[in-house]
C-alpha positions as CSV (number, residue, x, y, z in Angstrom):
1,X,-24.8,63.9,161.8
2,X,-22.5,60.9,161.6
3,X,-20.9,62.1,158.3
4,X,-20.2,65.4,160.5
5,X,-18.8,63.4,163.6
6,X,-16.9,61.2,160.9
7,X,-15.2,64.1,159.5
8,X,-14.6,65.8,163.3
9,X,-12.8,62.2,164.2
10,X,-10.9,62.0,160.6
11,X,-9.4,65.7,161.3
12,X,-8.5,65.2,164.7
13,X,-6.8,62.2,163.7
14,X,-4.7,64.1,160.8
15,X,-3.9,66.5,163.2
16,X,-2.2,64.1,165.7
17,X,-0.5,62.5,162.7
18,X,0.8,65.3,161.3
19,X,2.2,67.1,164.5
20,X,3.1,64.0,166.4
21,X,4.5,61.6,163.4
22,X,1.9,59.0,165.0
23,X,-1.3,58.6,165.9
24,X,-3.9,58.6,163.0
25,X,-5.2,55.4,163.4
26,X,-5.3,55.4,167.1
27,X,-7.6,58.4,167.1
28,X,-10.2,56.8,164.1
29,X,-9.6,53.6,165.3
30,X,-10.8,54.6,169.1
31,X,-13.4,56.6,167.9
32,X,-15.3,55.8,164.6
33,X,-16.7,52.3,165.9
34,X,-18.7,53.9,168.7
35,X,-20.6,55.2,165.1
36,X,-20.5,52.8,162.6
37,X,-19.2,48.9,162.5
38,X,-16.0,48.1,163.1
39,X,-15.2,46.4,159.9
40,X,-16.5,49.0,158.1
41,X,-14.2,51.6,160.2
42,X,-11.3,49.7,159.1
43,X,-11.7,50.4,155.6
44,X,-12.8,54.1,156.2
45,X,-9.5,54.5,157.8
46,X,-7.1,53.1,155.1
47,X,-9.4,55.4,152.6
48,X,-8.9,58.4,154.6
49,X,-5.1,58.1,155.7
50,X,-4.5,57.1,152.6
51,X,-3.9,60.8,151.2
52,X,-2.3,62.0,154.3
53,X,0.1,59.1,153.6
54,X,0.9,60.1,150.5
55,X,1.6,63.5,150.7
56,X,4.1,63.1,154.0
57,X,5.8,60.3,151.9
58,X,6.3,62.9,149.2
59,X,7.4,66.1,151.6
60,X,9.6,63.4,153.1
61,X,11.2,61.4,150.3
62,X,14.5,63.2,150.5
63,X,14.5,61.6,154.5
64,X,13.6,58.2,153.8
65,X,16.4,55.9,154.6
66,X,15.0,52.4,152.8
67,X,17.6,50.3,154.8
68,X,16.1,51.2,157.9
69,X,12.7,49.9,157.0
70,X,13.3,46.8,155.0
71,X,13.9,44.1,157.6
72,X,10.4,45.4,159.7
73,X,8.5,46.0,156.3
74,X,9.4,42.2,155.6
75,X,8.4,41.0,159.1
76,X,5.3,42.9,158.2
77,X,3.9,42.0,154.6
78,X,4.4,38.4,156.3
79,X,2.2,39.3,159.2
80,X,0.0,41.6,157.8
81,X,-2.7,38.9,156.2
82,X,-3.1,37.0,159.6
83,X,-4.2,40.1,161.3
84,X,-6.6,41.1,158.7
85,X,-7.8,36.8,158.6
86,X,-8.4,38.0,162.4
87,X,-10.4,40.7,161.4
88,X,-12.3,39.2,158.9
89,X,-12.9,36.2,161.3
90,X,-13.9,37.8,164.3
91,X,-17.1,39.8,165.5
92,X,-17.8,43.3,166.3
93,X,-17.4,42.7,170.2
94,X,-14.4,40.9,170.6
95,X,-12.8,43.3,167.7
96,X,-13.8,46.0,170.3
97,X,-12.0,44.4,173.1
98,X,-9.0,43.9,171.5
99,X,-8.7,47.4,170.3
100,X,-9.3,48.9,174.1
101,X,-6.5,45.9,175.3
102,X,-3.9,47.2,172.5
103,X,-4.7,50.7,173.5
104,X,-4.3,49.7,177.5
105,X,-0.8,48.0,176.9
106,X,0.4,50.7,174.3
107,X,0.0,53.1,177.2
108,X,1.0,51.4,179.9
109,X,4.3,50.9,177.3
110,X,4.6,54.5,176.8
111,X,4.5,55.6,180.7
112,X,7.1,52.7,181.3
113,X,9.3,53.6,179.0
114,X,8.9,57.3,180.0
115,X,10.1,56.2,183.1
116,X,13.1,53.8,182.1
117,X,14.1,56.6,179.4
118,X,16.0,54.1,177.5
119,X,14.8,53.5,173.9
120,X,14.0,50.4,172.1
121,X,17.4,49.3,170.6
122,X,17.9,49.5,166.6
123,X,18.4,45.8,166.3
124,X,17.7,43.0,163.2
125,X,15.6,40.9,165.9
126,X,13.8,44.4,167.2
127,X,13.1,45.3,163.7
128,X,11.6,42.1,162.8
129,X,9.5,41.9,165.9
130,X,8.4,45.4,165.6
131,X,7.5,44.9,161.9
132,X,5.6,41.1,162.7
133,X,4.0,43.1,165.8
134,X,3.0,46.1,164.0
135,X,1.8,44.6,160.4
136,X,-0.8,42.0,162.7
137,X,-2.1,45.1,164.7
138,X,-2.7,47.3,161.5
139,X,-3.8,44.1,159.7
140,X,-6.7,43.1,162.4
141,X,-7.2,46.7,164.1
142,X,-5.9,49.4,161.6
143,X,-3.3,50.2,164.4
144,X,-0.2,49.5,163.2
145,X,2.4,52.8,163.8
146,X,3.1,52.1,167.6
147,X,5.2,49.3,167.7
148,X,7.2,50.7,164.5
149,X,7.6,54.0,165.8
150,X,9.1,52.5,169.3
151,X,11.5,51.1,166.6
152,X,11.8,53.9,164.7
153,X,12.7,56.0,167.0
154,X,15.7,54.6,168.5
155,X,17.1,53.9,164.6
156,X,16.1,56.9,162.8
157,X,18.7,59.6,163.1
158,X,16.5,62.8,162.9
159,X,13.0,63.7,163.5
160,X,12.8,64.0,160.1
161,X,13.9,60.6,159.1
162,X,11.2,59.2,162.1
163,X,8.8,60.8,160.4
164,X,9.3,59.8,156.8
Protein backbone atom coordinates (compact mmCIF):
# COMPACT_ATOMS: atom_id res chain seq x y z
CA UNK A 1 0.00 0.00 0.00
CA UNK A 2 2.78 2.48 0.58
CA UNK A 3 4.39 1.84 -2.93
CA UNK A 4 0.66 2.78 -4.16
CA UNK A 5 0.40 5.95 -1.89
CA UNK A 6 4.18 6.74 -3.01
CA UNK A 7 3.29 6.66 -6.58
CA UNK A 8 -0.28 8.66 -5.83
CA UNK A 9 2.06 11.53 -4.03
CA UNK A 10 5.00 11.25 -6.91
CA UNK A 11 2.08 11.99 -9.62
CA UNK A 12 0.41 14.56 -8.00
CA UNK A 13 3.64 16.20 -7.54
CA UNK A 14 4.49 15.98 -11.47
CA UNK A 15 1.30 17.28 -12.07
CA UNK A 16 1.77 20.56 -10.03
CA UNK A 17 5.23 20.76 -11.65
CA UNK A 18 4.38 20.46 -14.95
CA UNK A 19 1.21 22.84 -14.98
CA UNK A 20 2.50 25.28 -12.45
CA UNK A 21 6.42 25.45 -13.39
CA UNK A 22 6.76 24.82 -9.42
CA UNK A 23 5.84 22.66 -6.94
CA UNK A 24 7.23 19.02 -7.19
CA UNK A 25 9.03 18.97 -4.18
CA UNK A 26 6.61 20.84 -2.10
CA UNK A 27 3.98 18.21 -2.75
CA UNK A 28 6.63 14.89 -2.06
CA UNK A 29 8.28 16.76 0.36
CA UNK A 30 4.85 17.56 2.47
CA UNK A 31 3.59 14.29 1.90
CA UNK A 32 6.02 11.24 1.63
CA UNK A 33 7.47 11.56 5.25
CA UNK A 34 4.03 11.02 6.90
CA UNK A 35 5.02 7.27 5.09
CA UNK A 36 8.52 6.59 5.16
CA UNK A 37 11.67 8.54 6.98
CA UNK A 38 12.43 11.70 6.07
CA UNK A 39 15.97 11.04 4.93
CA UNK A 40 14.96 8.52 2.95
CA UNK A 41 12.18 10.87 1.29
CA UNK A 42 14.86 13.08 0.27
CA UNK A 43 16.53 10.78 -1.81
CA UNK A 44 13.19 9.34 -3.30
CA UNK A 45 12.53 12.77 -4.43
CA UNK A 46 15.79 13.72 -6.33
CA UNK A 47 15.28 9.94 -7.91
CA UNK A 48 11.91 10.65 -9.06
CA UNK A 49 12.15 14.45 -10.23
CA UNK A 50 14.99 13.51 -11.68
CA UNK A 51 13.31 12.41 -15.12
CA UNK A 52 10.72 15.11 -15.00
CA UNK A 53 13.77 17.37 -14.78
CA UNK A 54 15.27 16.22 -17.59
CA UNK A 55 12.76 16.12 -20.03
CA UNK A 56 11.39 19.95 -19.26
CA UNK A 57 15.11 20.87 -19.58
CA UNK A 58 15.13 19.29 -23.05
CA UNK A 59 11.44 20.69 -24.32
CA UNK A 60 12.80 23.90 -22.92
CA UNK A 61 16.46 24.30 -24.04
CA UNK A 62 15.70 26.57 -26.84
CA UNK A 63 14.22 29.05 -23.67
CA UNK A 64 17.00 28.84 -21.34
CA UNK A 65 18.65 32.00 -20.96
CA UNK A 66 22.15 30.80 -19.03
CA UNK A 67 22.91 34.46 -17.88
CA UNK A 68 19.93 34.67 -15.93
CA UNK A 69 20.79 31.74 -13.80
CA UNK A 70 24.46 31.91 -13.26
CA UNK A 71 24.89 34.37 -10.47
CA UNK A 72 21.87 32.30 -8.21
CA UNK A 73 23.24 28.78 -9.46
CA UNK A 74 26.71 30.13 -7.92
CA UNK A 75 25.02 31.35 -4.66
CA UNK A 76 23.68 27.84 -4.75
CA UNK A 77 26.43 25.07 -5.38
CA UNK A 78 28.06 27.22 -2.41
CA UNK A 79 25.01 26.73 -0.20
CA UNK A 80 23.81 23.64 -1.25
CA UNK A 81 26.31 21.22 1.00
CA UNK A 82 25.44 23.16 4.25
CA UNK A 83 21.82 22.36 3.90
CA UNK A 84 22.35 18.79 3.04
CA UNK A 85 25.33 18.80 6.38
CA UNK A 86 21.80 19.98 8.05
CA UNK A 87 20.11 17.16 6.79
CA UNK A 88 22.44 14.73 7.43
CA UNK A 89 23.01 16.18 11.04
CA UNK A 90 19.67 16.48 12.16
CA UNK A 91 16.77 13.99 13.29
CA UNK A 92 13.57 12.96 11.86
CA UNK A 93 11.51 15.53 14.20
CA UNK A 94 13.20 18.61 13.92
CA UNK A 95 13.62 17.82 9.98
CA UNK A 96 9.77 17.74 10.25
CA UNK A 97 9.45 21.06 11.81
CA UNK A 98 11.49 22.79 9.62
CA UNK A 99 9.73 21.56 6.65
CA UNK A 100 6.06 22.73 8.08
CA UNK A 101 8.02 26.32 9.19
CA UNK A 102 9.42 26.69 5.45
CA UNK A 103 6.04 25.71 4.18
CA UNK A 104 4.22 28.34 6.73
CA UNK A 105 6.51 31.36 5.65
CA UNK A 106 6.52 30.31 1.91
CA UNK A 107 2.77 30.90 2.10
CA UNK A 108 2.44 33.55 4.25
CA UNK A 109 5.18 35.09 1.30
CA UNK A 110 2.93 34.15 -1.48
CA UNK A 111 -0.45 35.79 0.07
CA UNK A 112 1.85 38.97 0.90
CA UNK A 113 3.04 39.33 -2.16
CA UNK A 114 -0.32 38.70 -3.73
CA UNK A 115 -1.39 41.55 -1.98
CA UNK A 116 1.61 44.04 -2.58
CA UNK A 117 1.52 42.86 -6.43
CA UNK A 118 5.04 44.01 -6.89
CA UNK A 119 7.56 41.32 -7.82
CA UNK A 120 10.84 40.45 -6.47
CA UNK A 121 13.29 42.73 -8.33
CA UNK A 122 15.79 41.05 -11.02
CA UNK A 123 18.88 42.18 -9.08
CA UNK A 124 22.74 40.65 -8.64
CA UNK A 125 22.14 40.79 -4.68
CA UNK A 126 18.38 39.19 -5.25
CA UNK A 127 19.82 36.59 -7.38
CA UNK A 128 22.54 35.61 -5.03
CA UNK A 129 20.25 35.58 -2.13
CA UNK A 130 17.59 33.68 -3.86
CA UNK A 131 20.19 31.16 -5.12
CA UNK A 132 22.09 30.89 -1.25
CA UNK A 133 18.32 30.68 0.01
CA UNK A 134 17.10 28.20 -2.34
CA UNK A 135 20.34 25.75 -2.68
CA UNK A 136 20.18 25.45 1.61
CA UNK A 137 16.35 24.61 1.43
CA UNK A 138 16.75 21.96 -1.48
CA UNK A 139 20.04 20.96 0.21
CA UNK A 140 18.41 20.20 3.86
CA UNK A 141 14.54 19.77 2.83
CA UNK A 142 14.49 18.91 -1.00
CA UNK A 143 12.61 22.30 -1.32
CA UNK A 144 14.53 24.42 -3.20
CA UNK A 145 12.22 25.99 -6.40
CA UNK A 146 10.36 28.75 -4.20
CA UNK A 147 12.79 31.20 -3.50
CA UNK A 148 14.27 30.83 -7.23
CA UNK A 149 11.03 31.08 -8.85
CA UNK A 150 10.17 34.46 -6.67
CA UNK A 151 13.44 35.43 -8.57
CA UNK A 152 12.65 33.99 -11.65
CA UNK A 153 9.82 35.39 -12.17
CA UNK A 154 10.47 38.96 -12.00
CA UNK A 155 13.75 38.22 -14.52
CA UNK A 156 12.55 35.82 -16.82
CA UNK A 157 10.92 37.45 -19.82
CA UNK A 158 8.28 34.74 -20.75
CA UNK A 159 6.47 31.97 -19.16
CA UNK A 160 8.45 30.02 -21.11
CA UNK A 161 11.84 31.23 -20.11
CA UNK A 162 10.36 30.87 -16.15
CA UNK A 163 9.84 27.71 -16.76
CA UNK A 164 13.04 26.44 -18.40
Amino acid sequence: MTYVAVALITLLGCTAQTSCGIGYAMVVMALMPLLIPFKTVAVLQILTVFPLVVYMAVRLRRHIRFSLILWPLAASLITSPLGVKALTLSSDSLLRRALGLLLVLLTVRFLWSLKRQKPVRATLVSGLASGALSGFCAGMLNIGGPPLAAYMLAASGSKEEYNA
